[in-house]
LOSE-363847 format. One line per field, with one value per residue (C-alpha): residue in one letter; x, y, z; residue number from 1. Coordinates in Angstrom, 3 decimals. Layout:
N
resn <- (a, ...);
x <- (X, ...);
y <- (Y, ...);
z <- (Z, ...);
resi <- (NUM, ...);
END
This chain:
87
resn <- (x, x, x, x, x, x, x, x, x, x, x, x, x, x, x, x, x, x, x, x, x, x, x, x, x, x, x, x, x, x, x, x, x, x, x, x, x, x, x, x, x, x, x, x, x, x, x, x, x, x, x, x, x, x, x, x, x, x, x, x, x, x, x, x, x, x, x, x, x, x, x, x, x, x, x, x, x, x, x, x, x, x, x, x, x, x, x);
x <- (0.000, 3.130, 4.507, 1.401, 0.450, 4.248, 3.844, 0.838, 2.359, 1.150, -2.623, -2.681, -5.266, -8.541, -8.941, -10.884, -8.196, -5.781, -8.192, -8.332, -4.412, -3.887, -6.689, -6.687, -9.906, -11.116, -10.464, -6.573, -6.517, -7.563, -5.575, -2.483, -3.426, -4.172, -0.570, 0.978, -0.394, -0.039, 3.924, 3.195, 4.527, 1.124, -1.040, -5.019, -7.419, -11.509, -12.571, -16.598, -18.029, -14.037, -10.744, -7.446, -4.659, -1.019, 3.057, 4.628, 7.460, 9.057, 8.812, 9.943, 13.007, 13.959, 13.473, 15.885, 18.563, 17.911, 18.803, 21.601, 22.785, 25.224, 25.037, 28.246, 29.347, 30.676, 32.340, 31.497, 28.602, 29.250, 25.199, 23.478, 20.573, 19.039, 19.696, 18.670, 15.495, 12.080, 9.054);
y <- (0.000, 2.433, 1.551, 2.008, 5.536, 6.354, 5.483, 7.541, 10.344, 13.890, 12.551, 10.309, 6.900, 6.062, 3.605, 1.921, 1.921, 0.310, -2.278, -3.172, -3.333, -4.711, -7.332, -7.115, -6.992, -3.539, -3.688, -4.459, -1.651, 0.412, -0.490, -0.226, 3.721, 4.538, 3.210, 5.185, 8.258, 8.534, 7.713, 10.913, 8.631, 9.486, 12.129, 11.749, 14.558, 14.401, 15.116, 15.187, 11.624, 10.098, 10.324, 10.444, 9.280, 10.990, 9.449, 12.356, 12.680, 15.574, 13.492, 10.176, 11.729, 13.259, 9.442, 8.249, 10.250, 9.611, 6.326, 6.480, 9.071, 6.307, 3.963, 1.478, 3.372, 6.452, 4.286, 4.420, 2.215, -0.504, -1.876, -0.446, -0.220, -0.313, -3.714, -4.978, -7.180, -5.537, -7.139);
z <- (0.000, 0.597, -2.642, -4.327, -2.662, -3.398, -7.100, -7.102, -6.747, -5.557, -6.702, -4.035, -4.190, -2.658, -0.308, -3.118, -5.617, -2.911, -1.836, -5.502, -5.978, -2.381, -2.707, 1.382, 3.672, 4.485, 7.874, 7.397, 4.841, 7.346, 10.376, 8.072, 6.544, 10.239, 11.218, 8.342, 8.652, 12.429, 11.739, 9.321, 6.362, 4.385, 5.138, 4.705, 2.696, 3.052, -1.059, 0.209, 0.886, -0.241, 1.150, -0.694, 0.650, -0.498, 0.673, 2.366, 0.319, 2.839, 5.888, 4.112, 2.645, 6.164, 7.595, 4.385, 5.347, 9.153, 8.660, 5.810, 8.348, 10.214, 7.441, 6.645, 10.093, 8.170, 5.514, 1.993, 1.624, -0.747, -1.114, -4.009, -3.328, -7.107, -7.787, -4.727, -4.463, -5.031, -2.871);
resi <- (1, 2, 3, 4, 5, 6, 7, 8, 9, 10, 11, 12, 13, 14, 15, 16, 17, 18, 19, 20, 21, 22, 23, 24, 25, 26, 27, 28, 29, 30, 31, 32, 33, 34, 35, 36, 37, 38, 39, 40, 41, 42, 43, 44, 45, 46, 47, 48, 49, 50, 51, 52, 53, 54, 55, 56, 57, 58, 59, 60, 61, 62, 63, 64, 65, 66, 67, 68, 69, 70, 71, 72, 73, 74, 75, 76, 77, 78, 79, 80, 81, 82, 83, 84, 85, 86, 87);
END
């Protein structure tokens, strides 16, 4: 569902279109948006009766570099991260 809202871009899904992609129960779709946007990952915007659900690129880019911050322990880092393993 992160991937998917990431891919999405700045137009963001409805929990509809992720249920679809996801093929999860509601209820787990749910419980997982709740999780993400209370760790501020994705943020949530009321559209009327729908909500759309956007990746907050700001706040994961500030986590990325949190965590590449001590990565390899200040050596250079010899994983490349583009070839590794999608899933």
């Amino acid at each position: 569902m992160f991937r998917r809202l990431v891919a999405a871009g700045p137009a963001g899904s409805t929990p509809q279109e992720l249920l679809r992609a996801a093929k999860v129960a509601n209820a787990t779709l749910s419980f997982h948006l709740k999780q993400l946007v209370e760790a501020k990952l994705i943020t949530q915007e009321r559209q009327g009766r729908h909500r759309i659900y956007r990746a907050s690129f700001g706040e994961i880019g500030a986590l990325l570099a949190y965590l590449a911050e001590d990565c390899c322990g200040g050596q250079p880092c010899e994983v490349d991260i583009k070839t590794k393993a999608r899933r």
